[in-house]
C-alpha positions in Angstrom: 207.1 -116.5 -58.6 206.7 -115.3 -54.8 207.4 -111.3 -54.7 209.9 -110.4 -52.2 208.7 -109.0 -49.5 210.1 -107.6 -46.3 211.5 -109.4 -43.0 208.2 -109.2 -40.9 206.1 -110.7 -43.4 208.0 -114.1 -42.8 209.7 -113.4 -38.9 208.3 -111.7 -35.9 209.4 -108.8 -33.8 211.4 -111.3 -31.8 212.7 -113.5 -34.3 210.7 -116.6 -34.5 209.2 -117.7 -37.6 206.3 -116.3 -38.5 202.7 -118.1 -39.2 200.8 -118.6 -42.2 198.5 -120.3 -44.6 198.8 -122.1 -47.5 196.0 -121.4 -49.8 194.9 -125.0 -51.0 191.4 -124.3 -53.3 189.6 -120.9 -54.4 186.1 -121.8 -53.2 185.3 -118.0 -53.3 186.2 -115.4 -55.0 185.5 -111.5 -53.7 185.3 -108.4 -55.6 185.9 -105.4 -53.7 183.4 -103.3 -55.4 185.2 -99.8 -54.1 185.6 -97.6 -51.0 183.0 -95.1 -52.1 180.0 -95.5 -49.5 177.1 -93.2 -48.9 177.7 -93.8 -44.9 181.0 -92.5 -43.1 181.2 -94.6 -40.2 183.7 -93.8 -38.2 184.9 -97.6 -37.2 184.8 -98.8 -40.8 187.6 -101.5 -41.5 188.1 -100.2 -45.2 188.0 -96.6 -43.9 184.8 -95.8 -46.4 182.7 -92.5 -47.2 181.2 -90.5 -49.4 183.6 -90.1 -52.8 186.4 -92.1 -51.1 188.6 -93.4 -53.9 191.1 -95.4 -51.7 189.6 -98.3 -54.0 187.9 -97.7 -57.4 184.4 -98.5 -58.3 184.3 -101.3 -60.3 183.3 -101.8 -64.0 181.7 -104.9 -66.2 185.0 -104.8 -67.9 186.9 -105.2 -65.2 185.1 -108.2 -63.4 185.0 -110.5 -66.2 188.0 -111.7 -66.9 188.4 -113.0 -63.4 184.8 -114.6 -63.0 186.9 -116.2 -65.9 189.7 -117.3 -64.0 187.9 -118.3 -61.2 185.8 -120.4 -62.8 188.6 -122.3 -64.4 189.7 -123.0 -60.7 185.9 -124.4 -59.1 185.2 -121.4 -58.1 181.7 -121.8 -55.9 181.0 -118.4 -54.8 181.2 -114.7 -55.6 180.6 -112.5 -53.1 181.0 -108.7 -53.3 181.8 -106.0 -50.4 183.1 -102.2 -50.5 182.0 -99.3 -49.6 178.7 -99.5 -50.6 178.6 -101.8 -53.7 175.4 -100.3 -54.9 177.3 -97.1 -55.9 179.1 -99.2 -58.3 176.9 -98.5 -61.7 177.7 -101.7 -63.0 177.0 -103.7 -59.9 173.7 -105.4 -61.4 174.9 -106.0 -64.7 178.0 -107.5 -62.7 175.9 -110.0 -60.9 173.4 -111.0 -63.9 177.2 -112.3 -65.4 177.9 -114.1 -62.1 175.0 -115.5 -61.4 174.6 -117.5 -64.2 177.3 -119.5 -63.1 177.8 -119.6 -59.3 175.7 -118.2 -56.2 176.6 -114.8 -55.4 176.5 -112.5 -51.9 176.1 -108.8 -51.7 177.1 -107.0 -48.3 175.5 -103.6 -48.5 174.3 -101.2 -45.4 170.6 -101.5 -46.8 169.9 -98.0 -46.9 169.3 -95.3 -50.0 172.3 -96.5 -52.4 170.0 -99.8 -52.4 166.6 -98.9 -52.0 166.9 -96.4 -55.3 167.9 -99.9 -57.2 165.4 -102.3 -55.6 163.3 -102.6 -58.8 166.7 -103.5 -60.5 167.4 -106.3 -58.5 164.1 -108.3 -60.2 165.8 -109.8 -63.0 167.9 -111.1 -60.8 165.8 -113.7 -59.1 165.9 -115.5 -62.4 169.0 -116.2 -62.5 170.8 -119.5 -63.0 172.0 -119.1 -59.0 170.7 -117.6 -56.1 171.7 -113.8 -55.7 171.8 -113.0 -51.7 172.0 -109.7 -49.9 173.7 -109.4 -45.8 173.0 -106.6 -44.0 174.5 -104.4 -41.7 173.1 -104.1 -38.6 175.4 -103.6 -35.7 173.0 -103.5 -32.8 169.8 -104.8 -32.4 169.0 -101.7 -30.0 168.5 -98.5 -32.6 170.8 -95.8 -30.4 174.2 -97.5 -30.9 173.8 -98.6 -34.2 173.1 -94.9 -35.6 175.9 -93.9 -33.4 178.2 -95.2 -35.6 176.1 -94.8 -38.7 173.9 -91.8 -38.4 169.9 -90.9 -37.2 167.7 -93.3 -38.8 170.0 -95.8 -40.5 168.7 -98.0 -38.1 165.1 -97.9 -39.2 166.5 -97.9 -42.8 168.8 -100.6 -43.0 165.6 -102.7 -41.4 163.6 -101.3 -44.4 166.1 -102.4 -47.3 166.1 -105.7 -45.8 162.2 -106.1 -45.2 162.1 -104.9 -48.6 165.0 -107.8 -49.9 163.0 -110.4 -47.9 159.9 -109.6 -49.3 160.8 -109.5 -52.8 162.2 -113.3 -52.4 166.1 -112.8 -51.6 167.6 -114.5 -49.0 169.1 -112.1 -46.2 171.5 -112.2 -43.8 173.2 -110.0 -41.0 176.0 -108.4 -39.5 176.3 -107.7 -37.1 179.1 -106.2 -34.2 180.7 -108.5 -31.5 181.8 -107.5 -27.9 184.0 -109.1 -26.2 182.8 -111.1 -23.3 179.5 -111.1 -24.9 176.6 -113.3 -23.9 176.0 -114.4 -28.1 173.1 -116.1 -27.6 171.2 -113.5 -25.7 172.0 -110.9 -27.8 171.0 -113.1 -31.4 167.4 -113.6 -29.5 167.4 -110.2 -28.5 168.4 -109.9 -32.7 165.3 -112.5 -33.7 162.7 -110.6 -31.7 164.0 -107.4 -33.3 163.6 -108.8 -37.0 160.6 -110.5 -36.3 158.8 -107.0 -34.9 159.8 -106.0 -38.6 158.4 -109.1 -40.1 161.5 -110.6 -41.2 162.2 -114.7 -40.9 163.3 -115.2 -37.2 166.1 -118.2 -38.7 167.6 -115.4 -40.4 171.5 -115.8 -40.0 174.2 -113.9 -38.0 177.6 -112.9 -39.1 179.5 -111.3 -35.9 182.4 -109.5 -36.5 185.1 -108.5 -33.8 186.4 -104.6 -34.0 188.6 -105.1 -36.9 190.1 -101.2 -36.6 190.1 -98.8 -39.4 193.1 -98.9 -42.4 196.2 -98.4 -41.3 196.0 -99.2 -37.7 198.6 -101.4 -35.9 195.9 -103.2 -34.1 196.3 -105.7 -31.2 197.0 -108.9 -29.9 200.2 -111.1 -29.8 202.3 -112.0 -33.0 201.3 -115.7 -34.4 204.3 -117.6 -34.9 204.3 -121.1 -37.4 204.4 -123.3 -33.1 200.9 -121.4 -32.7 199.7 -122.2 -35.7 200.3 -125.9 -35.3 199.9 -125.9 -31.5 196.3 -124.2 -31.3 195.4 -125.5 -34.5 194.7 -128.4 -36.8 195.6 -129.1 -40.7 191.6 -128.6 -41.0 191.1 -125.8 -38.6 194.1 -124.1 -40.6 192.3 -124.6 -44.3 189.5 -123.0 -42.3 191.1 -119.7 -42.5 189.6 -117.2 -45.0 192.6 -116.8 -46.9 193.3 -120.6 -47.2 189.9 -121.0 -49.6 189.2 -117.4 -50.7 190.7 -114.5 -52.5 189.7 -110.7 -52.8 189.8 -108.7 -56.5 190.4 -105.3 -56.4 190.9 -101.8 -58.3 193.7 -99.6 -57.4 195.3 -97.0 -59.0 193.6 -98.0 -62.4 195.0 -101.2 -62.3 193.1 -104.8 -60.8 194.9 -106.3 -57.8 194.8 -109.6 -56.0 194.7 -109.3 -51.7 195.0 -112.5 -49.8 191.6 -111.7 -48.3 188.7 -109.1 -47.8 190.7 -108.2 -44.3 194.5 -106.6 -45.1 194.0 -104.3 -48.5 195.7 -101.8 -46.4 198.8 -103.6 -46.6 200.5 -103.6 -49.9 202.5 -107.1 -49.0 198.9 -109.0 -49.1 198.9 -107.7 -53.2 199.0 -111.1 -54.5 199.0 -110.0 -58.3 196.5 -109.8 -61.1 196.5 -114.1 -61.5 194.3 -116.0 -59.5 196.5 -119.0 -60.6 199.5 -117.4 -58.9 198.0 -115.7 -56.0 196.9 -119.4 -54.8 200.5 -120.4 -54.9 201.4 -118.1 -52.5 202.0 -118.2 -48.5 199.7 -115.9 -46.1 201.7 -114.2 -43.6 199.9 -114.1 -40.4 201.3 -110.6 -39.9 198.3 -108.3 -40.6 196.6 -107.3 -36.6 193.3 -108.6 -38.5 195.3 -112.2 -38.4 194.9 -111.9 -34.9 190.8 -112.0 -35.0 190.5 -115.1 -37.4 193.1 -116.8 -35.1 191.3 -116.5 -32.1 187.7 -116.2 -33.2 187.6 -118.1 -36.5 186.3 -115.1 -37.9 185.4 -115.3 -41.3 183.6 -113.1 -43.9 182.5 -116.0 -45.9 179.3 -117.7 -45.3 180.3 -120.9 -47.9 
């Protein structure tokens, strides 16, 4: 049964009915593998740093049951994001149980909280699926991207993904988007960068708008069910993140369900501790994040 939430989550600040998504498959299934992250970035959506315990670190014990339940609904990817997830102690013994029966993604900042676990990660290209790693690198040029993330993370993160690369992982990126910018020119200027580091030039690009820390009351105009039909398509709408994916989480000791990896900040996106349920549920549009997926199409998926 739906939990009852409050008036905004199903009518805007003026009245008219609010947008959302009905979830119609679970495709992927994220673990949100804790806040803790050895980088405190200043812009970070999930508000991350050392020791932060906004979300726990996750455990063997607490991951299994729902690769269960995923599973059960055809379930074709695990992905996991944080924090760092390579703080999480359990994180590799985690992903040798998920690989063996779907493809898995890592998001990690590259740097020392992977590189100390590199010769961990060799079992791993065994595995019944593919394990992959993206990496975050906001800006091809080094200055603004240890701006935000501290001298020589730049050279770093570059290092932990050589390193990925080398051992036979496929990597990705992400990377920052500015509004107005030219994308191509600044994926080539992206390509020449990784290539100078002798990584694959047809590496892919995940850009990301400013997504605001936790907490924030964000921007952009409220989404109402006439946009969401007018500026968008039955298949455009199963699109959305949320329509296909769910996120797992640990908080306050217990696991929790969020609609997706965007609006844990937002206790009205706790779906539960059932997969099963969680799908039944309507997506507010509500969250400021909704804003960025309904104008952008972003997505954190790369299914």
């Amino acid at each position: 049964m739906e939990r009852i939430r409050s008036r905004d989550w199903y009518t805007t600040a003026d009245g008219a009915d609010r947008g959302y998504i009905r979830s119609h498959l679970l495709k992927e299934l994220w673990f949100h593998t804790g806040t803790a992250c050895n980088l405190s970035c200043d812009f970070c959506l999930e508000g991350s740093g050392p020791g932060d315990q906004r979300l726990e670190l996750l455990k063997l014990a607490d991951v299994s049951p729902y690769i269960d339940q995923a599973l059960e609904l055809g379930v074709q990817q695990f992905s996991f994001t944080g924090g760092e997830p390579f703080l999480a102690k359990d994180l590799i013994r985690i992903l040798q149980l998920a690989s063996e029966h779907a493809p898995c993604l890592v998001l990690t900042n590259g740097t020392d909280a992977l590189q100390k676990r590199l010769h961990l990660l060799v079992p791993l290209l065994q595995s019944r699926y593919p394990v992959s790693f993206r990496i975050s690198i906001d800006s091809p040029i080094e200055t603004e991207h240890d701006a935000g993330r501290g001298e020589g993370m730049f050279d770093l993160a570059l290092k932990g993904m050589k390193a990925l690369n080398d051992m036979g992982f496929q990597v990705s990126v992400a990377r920052h988007m500015a509004e107005g910018e030219d994308s191509a020119e600044v994926e080539r200027q992206y390509r020449d960068l990784l290539v100078s580091r002798g990584i694959p030039a047809e590496t892919k690009f995940v850009a990301f708008p400013d997504f605001l820390p936790p907490g924030s009351h964000g921007h952009g105009p409220d989404i109402t069910t006439n946009c969401m039909t007018q500026y968008h398509t039955e298949e455009s709408r199963n699109s959305f993140m949320c329509a296909f994916s769910k996120m797992v989480v640990k908080q306050n000791g217990r696991m929790r369900i969020y609609a997706c990896t965007l609006v844990d900040d937002d206790p009205e996106y706790d779906m539960g501790d059932n997969l099963r349920q969680a799908l039944e549920q309507q997506v507010s549009m509500k969250h400021h994040r909704c804003f960025s997926c309904f104008k952008y199409g972003a997505s954190c998926s790369e299914t």
